[in-house]
PyMOL commands that place a pseudoatom at each C-alpha (Angstrom):
pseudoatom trace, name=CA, resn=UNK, resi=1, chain=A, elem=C, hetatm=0, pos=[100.846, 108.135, 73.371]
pseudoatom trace, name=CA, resn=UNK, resi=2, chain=A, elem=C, hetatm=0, pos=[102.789, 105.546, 74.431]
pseudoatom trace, name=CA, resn=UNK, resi=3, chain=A, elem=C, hetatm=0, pos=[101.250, 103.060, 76.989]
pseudoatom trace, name=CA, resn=UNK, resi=4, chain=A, elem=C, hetatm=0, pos=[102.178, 103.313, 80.671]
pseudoatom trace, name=CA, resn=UNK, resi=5, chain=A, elem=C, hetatm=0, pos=[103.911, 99.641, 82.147]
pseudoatom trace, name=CA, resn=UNK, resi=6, chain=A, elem=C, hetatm=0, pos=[103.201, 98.425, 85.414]
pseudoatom trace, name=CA, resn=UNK, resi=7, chain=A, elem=C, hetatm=0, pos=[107.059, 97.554, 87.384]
pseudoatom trace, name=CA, resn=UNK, resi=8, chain=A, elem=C, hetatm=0, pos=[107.201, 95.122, 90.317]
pseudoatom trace, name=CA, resn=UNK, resi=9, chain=A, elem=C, hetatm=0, pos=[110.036, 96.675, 92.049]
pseudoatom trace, name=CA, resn=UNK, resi=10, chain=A, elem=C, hetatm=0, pos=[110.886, 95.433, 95.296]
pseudoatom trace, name=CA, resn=UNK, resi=11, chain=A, elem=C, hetatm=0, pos=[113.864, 93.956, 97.440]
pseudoatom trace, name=CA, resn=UNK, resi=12, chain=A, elem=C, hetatm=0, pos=[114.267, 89.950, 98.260]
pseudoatom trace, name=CA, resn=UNK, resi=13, chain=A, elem=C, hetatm=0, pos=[116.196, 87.529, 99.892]
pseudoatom trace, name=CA, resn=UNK, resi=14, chain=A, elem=C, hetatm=0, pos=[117.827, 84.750, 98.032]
pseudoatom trace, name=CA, resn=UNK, resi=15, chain=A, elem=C, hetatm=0, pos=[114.743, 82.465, 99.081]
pseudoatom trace, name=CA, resn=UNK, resi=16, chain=A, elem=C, hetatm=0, pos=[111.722, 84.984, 97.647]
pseudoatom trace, name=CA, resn=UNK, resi=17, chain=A, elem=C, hetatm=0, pos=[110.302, 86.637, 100.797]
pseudoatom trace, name=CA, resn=UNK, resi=18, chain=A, elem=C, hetatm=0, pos=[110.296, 90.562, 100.778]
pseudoatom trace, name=CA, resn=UNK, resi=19, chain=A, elem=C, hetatm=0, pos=[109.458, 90.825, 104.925]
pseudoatom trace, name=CA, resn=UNK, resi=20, chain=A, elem=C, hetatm=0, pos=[109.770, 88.680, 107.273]
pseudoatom trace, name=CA, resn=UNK, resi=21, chain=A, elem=C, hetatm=0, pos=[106.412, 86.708, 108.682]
pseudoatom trace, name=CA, resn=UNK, resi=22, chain=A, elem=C, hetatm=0, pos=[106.074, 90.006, 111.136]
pseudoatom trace, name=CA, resn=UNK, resi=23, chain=A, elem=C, hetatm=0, pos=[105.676, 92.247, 108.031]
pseudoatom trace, name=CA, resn=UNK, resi=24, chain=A, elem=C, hetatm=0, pos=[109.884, 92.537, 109.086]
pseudoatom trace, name=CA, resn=UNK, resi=25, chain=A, elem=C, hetatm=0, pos=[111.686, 94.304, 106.430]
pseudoatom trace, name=CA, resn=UNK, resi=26, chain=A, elem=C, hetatm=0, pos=[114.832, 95.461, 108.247]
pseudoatom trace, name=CA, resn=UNK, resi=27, chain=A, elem=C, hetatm=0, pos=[116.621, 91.931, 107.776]
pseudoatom trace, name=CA, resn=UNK, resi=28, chain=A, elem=C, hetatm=0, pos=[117.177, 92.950, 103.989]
pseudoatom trace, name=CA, resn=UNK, resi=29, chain=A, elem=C, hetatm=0, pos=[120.264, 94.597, 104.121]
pseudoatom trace, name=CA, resn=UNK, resi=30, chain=A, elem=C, hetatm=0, pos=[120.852, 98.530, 102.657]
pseudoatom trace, name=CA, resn=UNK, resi=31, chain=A, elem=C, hetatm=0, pos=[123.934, 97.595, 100.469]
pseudoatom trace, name=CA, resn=UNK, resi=32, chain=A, elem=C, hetatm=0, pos=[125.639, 101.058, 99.356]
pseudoatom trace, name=CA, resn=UNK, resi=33, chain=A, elem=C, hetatm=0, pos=[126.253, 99.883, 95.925]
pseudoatom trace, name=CA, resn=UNK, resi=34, chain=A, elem=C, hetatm=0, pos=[123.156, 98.807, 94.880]
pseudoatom trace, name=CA, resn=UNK, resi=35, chain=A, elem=C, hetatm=0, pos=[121.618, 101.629, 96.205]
pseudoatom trace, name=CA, resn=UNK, resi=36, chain=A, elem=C, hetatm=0, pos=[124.295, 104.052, 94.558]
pseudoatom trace, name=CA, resn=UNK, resi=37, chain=A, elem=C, hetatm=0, pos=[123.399, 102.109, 91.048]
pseudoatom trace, name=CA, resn=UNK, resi=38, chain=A, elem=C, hetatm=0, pos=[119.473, 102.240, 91.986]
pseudoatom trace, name=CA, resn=UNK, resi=39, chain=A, elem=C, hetatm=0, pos=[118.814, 105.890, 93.330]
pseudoatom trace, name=CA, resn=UNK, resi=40, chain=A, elem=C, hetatm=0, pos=[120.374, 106.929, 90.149]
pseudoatom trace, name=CA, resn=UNK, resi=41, chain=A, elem=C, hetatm=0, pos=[118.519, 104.992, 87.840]
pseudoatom trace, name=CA, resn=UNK, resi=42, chain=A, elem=C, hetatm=0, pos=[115.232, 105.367, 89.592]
pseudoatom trace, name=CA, resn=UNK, resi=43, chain=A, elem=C, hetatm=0, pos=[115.559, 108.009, 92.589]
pseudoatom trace, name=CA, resn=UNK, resi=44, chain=A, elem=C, hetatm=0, pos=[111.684, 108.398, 92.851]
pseudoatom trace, name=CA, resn=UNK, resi=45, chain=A, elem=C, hetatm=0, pos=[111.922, 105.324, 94.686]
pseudoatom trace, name=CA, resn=UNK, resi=46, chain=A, elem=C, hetatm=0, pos=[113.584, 106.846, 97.681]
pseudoatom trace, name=CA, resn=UNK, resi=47, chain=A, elem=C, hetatm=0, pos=[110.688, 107.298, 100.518]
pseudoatom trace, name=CA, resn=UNK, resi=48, chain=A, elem=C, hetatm=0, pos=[110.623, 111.289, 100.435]
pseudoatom trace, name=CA, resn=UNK, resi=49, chain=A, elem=C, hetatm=0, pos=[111.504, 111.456, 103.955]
pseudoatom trace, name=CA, resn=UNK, resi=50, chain=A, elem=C, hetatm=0, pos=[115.096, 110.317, 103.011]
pseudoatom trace, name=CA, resn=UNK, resi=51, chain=A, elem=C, hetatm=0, pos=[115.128, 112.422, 99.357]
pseudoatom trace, name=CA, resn=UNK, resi=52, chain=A, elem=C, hetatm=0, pos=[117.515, 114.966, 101.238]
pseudoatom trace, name=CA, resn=UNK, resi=53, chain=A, elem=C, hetatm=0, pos=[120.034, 112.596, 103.034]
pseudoatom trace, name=CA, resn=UNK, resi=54, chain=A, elem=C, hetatm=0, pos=[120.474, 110.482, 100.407]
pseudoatom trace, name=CA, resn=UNK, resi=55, chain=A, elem=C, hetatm=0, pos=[121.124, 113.739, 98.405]
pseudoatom trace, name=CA, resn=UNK, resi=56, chain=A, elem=C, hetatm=0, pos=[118.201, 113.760, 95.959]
pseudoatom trace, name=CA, resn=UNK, resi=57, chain=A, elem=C, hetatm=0, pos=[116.131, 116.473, 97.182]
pseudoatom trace, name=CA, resn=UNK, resi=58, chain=A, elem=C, hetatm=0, pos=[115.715, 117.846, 93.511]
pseudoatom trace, name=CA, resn=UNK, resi=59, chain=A, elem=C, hetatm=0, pos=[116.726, 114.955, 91.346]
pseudoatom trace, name=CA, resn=UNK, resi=60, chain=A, elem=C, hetatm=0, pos=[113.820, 114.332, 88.215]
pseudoatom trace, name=CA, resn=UNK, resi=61, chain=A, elem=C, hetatm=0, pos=[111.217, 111.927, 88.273]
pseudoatom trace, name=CA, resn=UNK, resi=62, chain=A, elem=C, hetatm=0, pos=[112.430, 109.297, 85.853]
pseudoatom trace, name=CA, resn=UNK, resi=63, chain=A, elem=C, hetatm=0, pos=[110.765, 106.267, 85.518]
pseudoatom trace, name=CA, resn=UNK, resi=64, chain=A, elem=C, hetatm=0, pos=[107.497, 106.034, 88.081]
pseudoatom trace, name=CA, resn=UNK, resi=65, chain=A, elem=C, hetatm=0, pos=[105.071, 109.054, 88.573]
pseudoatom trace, name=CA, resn=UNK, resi=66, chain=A, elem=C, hetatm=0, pos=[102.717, 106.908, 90.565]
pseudoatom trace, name=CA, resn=UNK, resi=67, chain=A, elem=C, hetatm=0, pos=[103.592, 104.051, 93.358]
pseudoatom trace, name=CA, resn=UNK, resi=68, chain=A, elem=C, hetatm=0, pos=[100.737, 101.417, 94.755]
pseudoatom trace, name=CA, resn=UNK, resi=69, chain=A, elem=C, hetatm=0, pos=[101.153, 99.543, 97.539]
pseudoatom trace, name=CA, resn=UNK, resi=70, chain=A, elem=C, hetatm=0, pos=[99.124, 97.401, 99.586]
pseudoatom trace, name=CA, resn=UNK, resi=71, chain=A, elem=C, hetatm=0, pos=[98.023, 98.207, 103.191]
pseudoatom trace, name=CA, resn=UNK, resi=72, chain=A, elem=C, hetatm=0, pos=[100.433, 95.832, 104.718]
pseudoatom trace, name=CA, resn=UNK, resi=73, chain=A, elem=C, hetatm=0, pos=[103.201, 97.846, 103.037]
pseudoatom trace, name=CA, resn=UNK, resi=74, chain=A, elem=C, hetatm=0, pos=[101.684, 100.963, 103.414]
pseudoatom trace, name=CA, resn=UNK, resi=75, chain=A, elem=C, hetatm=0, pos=[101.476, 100.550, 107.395]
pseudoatom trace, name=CA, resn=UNK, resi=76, chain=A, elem=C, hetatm=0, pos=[105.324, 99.083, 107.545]
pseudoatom trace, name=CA, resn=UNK, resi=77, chain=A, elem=C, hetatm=0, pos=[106.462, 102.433, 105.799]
pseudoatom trace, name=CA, resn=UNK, resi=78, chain=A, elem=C, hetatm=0, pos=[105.435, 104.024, 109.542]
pseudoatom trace, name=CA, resn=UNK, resi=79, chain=A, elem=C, hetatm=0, pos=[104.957, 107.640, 107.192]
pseudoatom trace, name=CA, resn=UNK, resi=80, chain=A, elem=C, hetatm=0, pos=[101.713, 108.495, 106.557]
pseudoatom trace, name=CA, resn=UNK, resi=81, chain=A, elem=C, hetatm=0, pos=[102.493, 109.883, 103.001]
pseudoatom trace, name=CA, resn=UNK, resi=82, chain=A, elem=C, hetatm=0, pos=[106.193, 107.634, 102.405]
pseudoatom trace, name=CA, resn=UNK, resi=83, chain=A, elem=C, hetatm=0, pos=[105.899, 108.958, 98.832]
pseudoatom trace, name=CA, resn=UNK, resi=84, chain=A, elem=C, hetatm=0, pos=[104.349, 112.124, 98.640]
pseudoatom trace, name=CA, resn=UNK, resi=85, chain=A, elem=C, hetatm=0, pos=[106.606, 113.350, 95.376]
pseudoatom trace, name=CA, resn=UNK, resi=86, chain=A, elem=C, hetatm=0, pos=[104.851, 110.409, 93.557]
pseudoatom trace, name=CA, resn=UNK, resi=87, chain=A, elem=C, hetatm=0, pos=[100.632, 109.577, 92.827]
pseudoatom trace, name=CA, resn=UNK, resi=88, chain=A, elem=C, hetatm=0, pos=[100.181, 107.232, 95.911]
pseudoatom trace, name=CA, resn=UNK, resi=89, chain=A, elem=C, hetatm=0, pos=[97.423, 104.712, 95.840]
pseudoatom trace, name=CA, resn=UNK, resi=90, chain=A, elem=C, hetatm=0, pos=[97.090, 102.056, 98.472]
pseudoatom trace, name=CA, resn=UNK, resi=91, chain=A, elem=C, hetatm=0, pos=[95.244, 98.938, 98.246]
pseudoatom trace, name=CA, resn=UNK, resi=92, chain=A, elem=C, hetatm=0, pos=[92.975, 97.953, 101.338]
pseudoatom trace, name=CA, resn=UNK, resi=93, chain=A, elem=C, hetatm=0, pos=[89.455, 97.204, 102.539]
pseudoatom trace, name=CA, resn=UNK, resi=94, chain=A, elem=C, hetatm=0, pos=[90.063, 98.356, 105.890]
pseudoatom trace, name=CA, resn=UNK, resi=95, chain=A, elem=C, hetatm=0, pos=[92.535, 100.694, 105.780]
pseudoatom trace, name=CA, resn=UNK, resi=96, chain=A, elem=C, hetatm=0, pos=[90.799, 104.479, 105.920]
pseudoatom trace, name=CA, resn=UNK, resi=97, chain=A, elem=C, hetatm=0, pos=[93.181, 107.629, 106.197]
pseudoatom trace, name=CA, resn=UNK, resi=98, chain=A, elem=C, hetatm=0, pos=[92.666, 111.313, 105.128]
pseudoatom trace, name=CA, resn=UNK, resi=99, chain=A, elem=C, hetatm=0, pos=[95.891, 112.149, 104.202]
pseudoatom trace, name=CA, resn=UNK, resi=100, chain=A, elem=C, hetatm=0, pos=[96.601, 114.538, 101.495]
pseudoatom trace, name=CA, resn=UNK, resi=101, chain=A, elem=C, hetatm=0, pos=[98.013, 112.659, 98.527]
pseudoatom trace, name=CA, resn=UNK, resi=102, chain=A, elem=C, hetatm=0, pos=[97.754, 109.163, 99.499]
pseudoatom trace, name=CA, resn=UNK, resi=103, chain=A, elem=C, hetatm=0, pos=[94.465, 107.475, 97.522]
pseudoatom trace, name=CA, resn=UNK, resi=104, chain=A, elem=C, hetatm=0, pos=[92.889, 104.195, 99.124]
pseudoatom trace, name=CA, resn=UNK, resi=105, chain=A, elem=C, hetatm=0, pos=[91.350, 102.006, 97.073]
pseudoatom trace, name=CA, resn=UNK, resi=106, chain=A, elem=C, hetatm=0, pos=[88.969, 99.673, 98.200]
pseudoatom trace, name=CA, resn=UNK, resi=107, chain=A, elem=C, hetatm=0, pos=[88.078, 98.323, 94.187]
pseudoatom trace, name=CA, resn=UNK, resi=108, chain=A, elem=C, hetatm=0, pos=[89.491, 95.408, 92.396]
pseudoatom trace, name=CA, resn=UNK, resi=109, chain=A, elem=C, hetatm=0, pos=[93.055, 96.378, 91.383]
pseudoatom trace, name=CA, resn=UNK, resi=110, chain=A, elem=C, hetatm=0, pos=[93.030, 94.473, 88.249]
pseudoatom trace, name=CA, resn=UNK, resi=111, chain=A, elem=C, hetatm=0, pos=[90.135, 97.409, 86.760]
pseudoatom trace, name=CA, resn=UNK, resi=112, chain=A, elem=C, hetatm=0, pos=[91.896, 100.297, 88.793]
pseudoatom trace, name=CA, resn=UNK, resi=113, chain=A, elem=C, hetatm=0, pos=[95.439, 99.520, 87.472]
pseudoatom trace, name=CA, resn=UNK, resi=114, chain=A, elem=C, hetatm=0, pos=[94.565, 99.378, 83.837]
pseudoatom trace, name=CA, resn=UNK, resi=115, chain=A, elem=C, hetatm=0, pos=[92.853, 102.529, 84.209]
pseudoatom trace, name=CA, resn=UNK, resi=116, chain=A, elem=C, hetatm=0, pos=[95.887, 103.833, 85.433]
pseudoatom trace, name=CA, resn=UNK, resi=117, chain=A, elem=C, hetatm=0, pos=[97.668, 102.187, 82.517]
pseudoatom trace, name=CA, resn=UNK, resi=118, chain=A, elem=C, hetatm=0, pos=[95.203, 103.901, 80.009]
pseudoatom trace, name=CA, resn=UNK, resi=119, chain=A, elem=C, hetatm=0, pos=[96.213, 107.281, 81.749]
pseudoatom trace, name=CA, resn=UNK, resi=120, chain=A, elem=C, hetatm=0, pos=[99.006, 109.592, 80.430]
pseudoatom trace, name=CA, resn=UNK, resi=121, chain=A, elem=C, hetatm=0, pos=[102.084, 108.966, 82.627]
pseudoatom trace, name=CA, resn=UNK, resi=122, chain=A, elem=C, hetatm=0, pos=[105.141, 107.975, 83.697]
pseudoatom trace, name=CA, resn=UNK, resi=123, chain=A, elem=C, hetatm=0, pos=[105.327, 103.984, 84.784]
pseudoatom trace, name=CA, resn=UNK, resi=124, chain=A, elem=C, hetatm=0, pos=[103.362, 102.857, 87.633]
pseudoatom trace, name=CA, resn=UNK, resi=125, chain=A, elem=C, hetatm=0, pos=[105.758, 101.480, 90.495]
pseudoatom trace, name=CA, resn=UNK, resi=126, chain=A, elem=C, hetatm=0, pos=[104.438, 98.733, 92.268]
pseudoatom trace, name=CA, resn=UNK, resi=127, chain=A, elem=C, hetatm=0, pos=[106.309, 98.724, 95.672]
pseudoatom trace, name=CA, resn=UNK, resi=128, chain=A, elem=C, hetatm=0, pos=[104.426, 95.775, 97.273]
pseudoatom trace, name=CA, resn=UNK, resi=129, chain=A, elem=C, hetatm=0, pos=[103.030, 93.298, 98.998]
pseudoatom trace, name=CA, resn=UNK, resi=130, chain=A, elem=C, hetatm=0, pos=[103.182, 89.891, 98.058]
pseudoatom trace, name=CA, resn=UNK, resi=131, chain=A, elem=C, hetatm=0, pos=[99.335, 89.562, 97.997]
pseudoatom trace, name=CA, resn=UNK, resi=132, chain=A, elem=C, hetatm=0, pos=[99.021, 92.788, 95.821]
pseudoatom trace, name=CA, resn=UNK, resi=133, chain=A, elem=C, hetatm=0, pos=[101.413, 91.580, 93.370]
pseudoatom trace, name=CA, resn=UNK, resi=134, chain=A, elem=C, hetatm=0, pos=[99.583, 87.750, 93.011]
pseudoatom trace, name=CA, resn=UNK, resi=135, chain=A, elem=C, hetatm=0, pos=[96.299, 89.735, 92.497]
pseudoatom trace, name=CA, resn=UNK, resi=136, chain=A, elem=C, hetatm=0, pos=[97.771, 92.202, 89.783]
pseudoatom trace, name=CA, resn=UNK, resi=137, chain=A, elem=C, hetatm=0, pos=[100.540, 88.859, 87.885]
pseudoatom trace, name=CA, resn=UNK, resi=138, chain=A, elem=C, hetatm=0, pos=[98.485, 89.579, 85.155]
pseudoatom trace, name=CA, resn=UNK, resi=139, chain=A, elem=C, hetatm=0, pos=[99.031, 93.376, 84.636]
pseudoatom trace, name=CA, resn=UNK, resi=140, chain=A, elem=C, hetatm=0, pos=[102.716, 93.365, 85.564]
pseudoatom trace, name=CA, resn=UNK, resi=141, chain=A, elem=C, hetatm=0, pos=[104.537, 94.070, 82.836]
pseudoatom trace, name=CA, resn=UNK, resi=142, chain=A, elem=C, hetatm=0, pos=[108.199, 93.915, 84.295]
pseudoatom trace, name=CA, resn=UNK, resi=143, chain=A, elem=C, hetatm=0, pos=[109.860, 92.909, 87.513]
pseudoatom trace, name=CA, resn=UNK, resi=144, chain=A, elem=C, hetatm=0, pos=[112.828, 94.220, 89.071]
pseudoatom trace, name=CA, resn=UNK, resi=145, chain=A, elem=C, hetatm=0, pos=[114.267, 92.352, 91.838]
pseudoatom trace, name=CA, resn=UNK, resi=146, chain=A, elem=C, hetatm=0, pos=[117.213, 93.221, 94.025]
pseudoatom trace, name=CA, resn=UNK, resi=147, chain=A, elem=C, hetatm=0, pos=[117.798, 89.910, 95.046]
pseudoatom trace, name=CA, resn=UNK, resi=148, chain=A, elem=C, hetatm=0, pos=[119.826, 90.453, 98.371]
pseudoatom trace, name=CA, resn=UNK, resi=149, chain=A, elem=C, hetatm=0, pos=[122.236, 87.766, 100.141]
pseudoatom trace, name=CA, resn=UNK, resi=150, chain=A, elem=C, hetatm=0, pos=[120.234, 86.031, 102.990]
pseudoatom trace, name=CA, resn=UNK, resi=151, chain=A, elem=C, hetatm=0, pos=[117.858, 83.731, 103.271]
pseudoatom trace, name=CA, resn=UNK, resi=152, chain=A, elem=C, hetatm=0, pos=[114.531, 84.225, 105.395]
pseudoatom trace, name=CA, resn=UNK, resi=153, chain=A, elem=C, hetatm=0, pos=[113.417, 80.807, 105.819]
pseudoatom trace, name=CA, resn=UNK, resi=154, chain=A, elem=C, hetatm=0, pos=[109.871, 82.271, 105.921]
pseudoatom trace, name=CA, resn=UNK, resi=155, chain=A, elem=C, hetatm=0, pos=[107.850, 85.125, 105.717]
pseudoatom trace, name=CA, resn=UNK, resi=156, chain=A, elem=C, hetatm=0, pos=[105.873, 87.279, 103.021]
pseudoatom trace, name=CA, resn=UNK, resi=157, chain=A, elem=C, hetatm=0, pos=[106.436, 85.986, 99.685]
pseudoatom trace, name=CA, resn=UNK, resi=158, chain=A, elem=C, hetatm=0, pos=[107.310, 88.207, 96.489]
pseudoatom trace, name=CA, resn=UNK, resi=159, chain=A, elem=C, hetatm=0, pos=[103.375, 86.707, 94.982]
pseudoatom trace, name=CA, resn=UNK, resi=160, chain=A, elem=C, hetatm=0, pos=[101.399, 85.477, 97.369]
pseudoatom trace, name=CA, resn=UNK, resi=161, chain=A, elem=C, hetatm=0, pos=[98.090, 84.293, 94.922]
pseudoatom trace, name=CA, resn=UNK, resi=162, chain=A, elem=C, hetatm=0, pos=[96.788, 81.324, 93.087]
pseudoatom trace, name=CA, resn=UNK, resi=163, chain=A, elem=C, hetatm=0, pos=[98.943, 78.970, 91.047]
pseudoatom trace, name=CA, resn=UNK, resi=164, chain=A, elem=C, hetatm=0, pos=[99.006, 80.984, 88.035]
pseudoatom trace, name=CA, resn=UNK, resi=165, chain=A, elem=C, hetatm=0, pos=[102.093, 80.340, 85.915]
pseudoatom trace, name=CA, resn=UNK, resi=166, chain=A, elem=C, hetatm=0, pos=[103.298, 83.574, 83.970]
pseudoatom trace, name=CA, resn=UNK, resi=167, chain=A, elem=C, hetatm=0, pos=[106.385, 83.431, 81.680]
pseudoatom trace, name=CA, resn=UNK, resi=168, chain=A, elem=C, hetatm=0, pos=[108.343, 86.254, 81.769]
pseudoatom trace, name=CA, resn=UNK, resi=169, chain=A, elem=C, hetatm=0, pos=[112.165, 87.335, 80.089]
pseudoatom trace, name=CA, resn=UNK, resi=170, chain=A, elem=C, hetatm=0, pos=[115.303, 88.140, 81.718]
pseudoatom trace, name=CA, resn=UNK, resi=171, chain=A, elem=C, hetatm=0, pos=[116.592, 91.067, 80.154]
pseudoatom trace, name=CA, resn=UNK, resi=172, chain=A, elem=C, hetatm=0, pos=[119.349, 92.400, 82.147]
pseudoatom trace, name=CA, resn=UNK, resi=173, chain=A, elem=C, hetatm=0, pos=[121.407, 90.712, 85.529]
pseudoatom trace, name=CA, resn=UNK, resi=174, chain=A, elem=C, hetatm=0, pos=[123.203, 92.457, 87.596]
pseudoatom trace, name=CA, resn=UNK, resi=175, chain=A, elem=C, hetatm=0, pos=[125.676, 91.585, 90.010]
pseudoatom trace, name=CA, resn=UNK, resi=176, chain=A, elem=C, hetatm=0, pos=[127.375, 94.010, 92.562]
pseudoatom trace, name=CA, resn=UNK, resi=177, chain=A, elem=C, hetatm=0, pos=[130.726, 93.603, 94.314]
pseudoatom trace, name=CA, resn=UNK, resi=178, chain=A, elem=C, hetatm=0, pos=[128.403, 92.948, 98.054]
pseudoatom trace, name=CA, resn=UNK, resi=179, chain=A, elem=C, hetatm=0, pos=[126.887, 89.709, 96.744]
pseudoatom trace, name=CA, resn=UNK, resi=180, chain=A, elem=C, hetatm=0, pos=[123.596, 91.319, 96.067]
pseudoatom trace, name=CA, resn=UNK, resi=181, chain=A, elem=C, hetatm=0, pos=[122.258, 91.612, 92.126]
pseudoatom trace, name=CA, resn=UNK, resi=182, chain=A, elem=C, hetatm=0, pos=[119.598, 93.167, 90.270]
pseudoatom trace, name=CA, resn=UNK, resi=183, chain=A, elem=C, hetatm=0, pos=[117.577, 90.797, 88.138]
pseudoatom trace, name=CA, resn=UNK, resi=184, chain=A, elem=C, hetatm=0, pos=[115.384, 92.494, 85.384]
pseudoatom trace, name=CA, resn=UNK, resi=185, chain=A, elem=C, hetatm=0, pos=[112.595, 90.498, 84.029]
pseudoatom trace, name=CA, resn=UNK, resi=186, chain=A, elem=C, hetatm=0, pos=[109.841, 91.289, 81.304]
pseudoatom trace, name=CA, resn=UNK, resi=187, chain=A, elem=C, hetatm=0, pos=[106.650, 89.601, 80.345]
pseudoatom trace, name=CA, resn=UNK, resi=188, chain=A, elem=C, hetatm=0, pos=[107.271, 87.055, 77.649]
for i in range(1, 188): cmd.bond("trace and resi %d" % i, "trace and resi %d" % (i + 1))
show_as sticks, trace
zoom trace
């Protein structure tokens, strides 16, 4: 059994923020070619509610079975279940819902994401926020930016945590024709 990997995958501006101070996410544009070259790759990551417009109402799960996202993100979404073709487990203290297929958990993520990782599965998609991802640096295993052409000045960072310096490995960069590129990065 091969262990599961924990992905960062999120969009950013040139400057690191993935919403604006106002939890804002709209300013990050929706270029067609990265998303062409990204719903392929990984079409889980389409929101279900846009599965069918985007035409991938029956495509396979391919690399995430499970998404987590914090309760900032989770709220943003507007969807009660954004992702209810994937596990969904959302990260908050406050946050209580009783919707059918979306987990809240209220524990340290550290211990619940590497029980997740010791769980058969498909990788575990982290979708965001900033403050979720500087708790779980340690546990990410990769991080896949699309690193999008405007600068925010401000606003929610990509890791919002303590000065913890991780080292980690470009492995693949990839630049599209609307400015925007894809930056690939593994744990060193």
């Amino acid at each position: 059994m091969r262990n599961r990997t924990l992905t960062y995958y999120i969009g950013s501006s040139l400057d690191g923020y993935i919403a604006g101070p106002g939890d804002e996410y709209d300013a990050l544009p929706i270029e067609p070619d990265v998303s062409a070259a990204m719903n392929e790759a990984r079409p889980e990551t389409v929101p279900t509610a846009f599965r069918e417009l985007a035409g991938l109402a029956d495509a396979p799960i391919k690399a995430f079975d499970t998404v987590l996202m914090g309760g900032g993100t989770y709220r943003a979404g507007g969807n009660p279940s954004p992702y209810s073709h994937l596990r969904q487990c959302v990260f908050s203290t406050t946050l209580e819902t009783d919707v059918a297929g979306v987990e809240i958990v209220a524990s340290d993520p550290v211990a619940f994401v590497r029980g997740l990782k010791a769980e058969a599965g498909l990788g575990i998609w982290l979708c965001g926020g900033g403050k979720l991802a500087g708790a779980l640096i340690e546990e990410i295993d990769e991080i896949i930016v699309k690193r999008y052409p405007v600068l925010f000045g401000g606003g929610i960072p990509m890791f919002d945590g303590a000065y913890d310096p991780t080292r980690f490995t470009l492995v693949e960069n990839r630049t599209f024709d609307s400015g925007a590129a894809v930056q690939t990065y593994r744990k060193a």
